[in-house]
C-alpha positions as CSV (number, residue, x, y, z in Angstrom):
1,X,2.4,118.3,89.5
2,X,-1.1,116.9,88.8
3,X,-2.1,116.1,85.3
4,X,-5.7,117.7,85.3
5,X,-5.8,116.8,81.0
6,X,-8.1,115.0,79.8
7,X,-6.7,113.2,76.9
8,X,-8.4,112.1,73.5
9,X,-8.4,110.0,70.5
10,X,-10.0,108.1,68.0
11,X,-9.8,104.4,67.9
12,X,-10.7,102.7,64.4
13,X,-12.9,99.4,65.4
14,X,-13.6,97.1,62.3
15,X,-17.3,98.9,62.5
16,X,-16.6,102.0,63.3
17,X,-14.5,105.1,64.4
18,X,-14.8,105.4,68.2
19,X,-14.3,109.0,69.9
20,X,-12.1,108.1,73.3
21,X,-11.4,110.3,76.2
22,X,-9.6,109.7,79.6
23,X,-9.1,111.7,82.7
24,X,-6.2,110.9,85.5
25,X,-5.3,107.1,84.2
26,X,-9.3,106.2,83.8
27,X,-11.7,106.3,81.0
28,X,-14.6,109.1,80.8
29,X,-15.9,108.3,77.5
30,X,-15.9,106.1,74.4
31,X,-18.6,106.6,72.1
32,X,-19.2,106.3,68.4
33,X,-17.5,109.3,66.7
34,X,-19.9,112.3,65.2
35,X,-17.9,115.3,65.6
36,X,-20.6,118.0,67.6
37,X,-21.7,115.4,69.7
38,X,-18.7,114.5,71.0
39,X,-17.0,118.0,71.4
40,X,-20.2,118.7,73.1
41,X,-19.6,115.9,75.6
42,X,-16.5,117.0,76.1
43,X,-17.1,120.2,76.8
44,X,-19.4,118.7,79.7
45,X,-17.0,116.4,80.7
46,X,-14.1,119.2,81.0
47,X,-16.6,121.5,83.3
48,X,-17.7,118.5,85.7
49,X,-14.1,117.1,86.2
50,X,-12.7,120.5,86.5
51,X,-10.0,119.5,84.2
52,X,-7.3,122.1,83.1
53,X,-7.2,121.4,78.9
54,X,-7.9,118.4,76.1
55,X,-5.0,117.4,74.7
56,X,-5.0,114.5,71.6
57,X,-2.3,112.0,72.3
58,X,-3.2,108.5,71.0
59,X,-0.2,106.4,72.6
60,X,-2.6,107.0,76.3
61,X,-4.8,104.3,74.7
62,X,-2.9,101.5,74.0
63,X,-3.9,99.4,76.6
64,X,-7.3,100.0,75.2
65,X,-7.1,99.4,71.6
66,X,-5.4,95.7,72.6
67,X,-8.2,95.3,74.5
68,X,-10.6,96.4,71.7
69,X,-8.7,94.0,69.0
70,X,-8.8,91.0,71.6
71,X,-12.3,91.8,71.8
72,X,-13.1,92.0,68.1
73,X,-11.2,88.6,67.6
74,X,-13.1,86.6,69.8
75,X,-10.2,86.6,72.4
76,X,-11.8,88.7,75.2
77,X,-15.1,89.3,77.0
78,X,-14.3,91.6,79.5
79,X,-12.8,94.8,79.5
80,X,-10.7,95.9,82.5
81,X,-9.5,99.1,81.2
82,X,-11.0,101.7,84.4
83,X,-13.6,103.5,83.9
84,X,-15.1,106.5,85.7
85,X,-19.0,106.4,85.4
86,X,-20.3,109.9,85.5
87,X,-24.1,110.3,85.6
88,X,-27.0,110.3,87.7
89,X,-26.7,108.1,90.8
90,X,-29.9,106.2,89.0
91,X,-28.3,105.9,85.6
92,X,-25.1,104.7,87.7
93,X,-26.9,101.9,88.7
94,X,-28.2,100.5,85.6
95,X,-24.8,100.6,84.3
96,X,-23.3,98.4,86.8
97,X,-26.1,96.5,86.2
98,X,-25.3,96.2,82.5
99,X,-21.6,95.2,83.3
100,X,-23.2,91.8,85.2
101,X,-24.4,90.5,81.6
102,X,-22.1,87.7,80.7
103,X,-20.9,88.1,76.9
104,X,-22.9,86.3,74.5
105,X,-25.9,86.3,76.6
106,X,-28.7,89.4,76.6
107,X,-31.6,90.4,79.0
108,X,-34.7,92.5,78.3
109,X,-34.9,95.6,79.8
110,X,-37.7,94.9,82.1
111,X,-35.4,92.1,83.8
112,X,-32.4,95.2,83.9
113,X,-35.2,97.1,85.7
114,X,-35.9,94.2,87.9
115,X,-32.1,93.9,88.7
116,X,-32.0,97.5,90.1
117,X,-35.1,96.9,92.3
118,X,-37.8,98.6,90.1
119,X,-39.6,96.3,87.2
120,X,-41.7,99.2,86.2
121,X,-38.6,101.4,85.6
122,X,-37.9,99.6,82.1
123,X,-38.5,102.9,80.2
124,X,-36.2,104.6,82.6
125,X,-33.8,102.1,82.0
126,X,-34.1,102.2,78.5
127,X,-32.8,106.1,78.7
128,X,-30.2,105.7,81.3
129,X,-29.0,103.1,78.9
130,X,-29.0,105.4,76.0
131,X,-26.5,108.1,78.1
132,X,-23.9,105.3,78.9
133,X,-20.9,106.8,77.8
134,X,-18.8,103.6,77.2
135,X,-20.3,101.9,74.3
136,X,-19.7,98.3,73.8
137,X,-17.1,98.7,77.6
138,X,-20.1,98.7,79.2
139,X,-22.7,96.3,77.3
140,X,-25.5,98.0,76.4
141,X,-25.6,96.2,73.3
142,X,-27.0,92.9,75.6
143,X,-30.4,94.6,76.2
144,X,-33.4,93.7,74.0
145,X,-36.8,95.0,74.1
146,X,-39.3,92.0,76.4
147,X,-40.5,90.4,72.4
148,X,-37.1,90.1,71.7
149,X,-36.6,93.2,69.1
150,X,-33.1,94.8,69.2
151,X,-34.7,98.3,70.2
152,X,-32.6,101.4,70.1
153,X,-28.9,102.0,70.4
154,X,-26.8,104.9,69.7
155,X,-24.7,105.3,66.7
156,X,-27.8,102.7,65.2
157,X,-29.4,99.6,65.5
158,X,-27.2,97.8,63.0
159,X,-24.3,97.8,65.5
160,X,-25.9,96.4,68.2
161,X,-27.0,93.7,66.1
162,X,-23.1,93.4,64.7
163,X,-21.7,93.0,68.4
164,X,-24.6,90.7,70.0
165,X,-24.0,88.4,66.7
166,X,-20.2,88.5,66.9
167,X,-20.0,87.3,70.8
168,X,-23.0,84.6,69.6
169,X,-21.0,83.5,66.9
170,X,-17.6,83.0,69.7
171,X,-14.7,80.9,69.0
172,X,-11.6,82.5,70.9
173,X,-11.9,82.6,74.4
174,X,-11.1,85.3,76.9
């Protein structure tokens, strides 16, 4: 039989509580937890991949949460937990463009909009960044406004200045 679930937790990061879903051995989302939000994503996520129910079961994360703690120690940079990226074919593309910045380093995001083919596209950029649904995963964290101010990030500013201070600050390796 086909498992059509998606499954769900929360993982508890050393900054914050992370809302986690996955769907047929690949992660759909993994965003800062705020309860309407998230069930609302869900919900979206349930109707586009045609999945059967949402279950809870933390033990389908564990791979994940290693991940996560190797990360938070210093003792990762990349993730390689799969991902499926569901969005626009556009914001698709400014995500793999994201997952190309090496760790510890950032990029405005007029140079992410130059990377995708369009310089001018930076404000478009800017919004496709603020629907990825893998926060930290996929590095969103890395892009700074062109004078070098943090900009926006969801959940708030403050993490994005945690994370892009923890991989300057390295030690580990990964």
């Amino acid at each position: 039989m086909k498992d059509n679930t998606i499954y769900t937790t929360i993982i508890q990061t050393p900054i914050l509580s992370i809302f986690t879903a996955s769907f047929k051995n690949e992660l759909i989302l993994f965003i800062p937890y705020e309860k309407d939000f998230c069930k609302k994503k869900l919900e979206s996520l349930k109707k586009i991949l045609k999945a059967s129910n949402i279950i809870e079961d933390s033990t389908k994360f564990d791979r994940l949460k290693l991940e996560l703690d190797e990360y938070f120690k210093k003792k990762r940079e990349i993730f390689t937990i799969p991902l499926k990226l569901i969005g626009t074919p556009f914001q698709i593309k400014c995500w793999k463009v994201l997952q190309k910045i090496p760790y510890g380093k950032t990029i405005s995001y007029k140079e992410e909009a130059k990377n995708i083919g369009n310089e001018k596209a930076y404000r478009a950029v800017a919004n496709a960044n603020g629907k990825n649904n893998f926060s930290i995963i996929i590095p969103c964290h890395r892009v700074i406004a062109n004078d070098g101010k943090l900009g926006g990030y969801t959940g708030g500013v403050w993490i994005k200045e945690f994370l892009l201070n923890l991989e300057k600050n390295k030690k580990g390796k990964k």
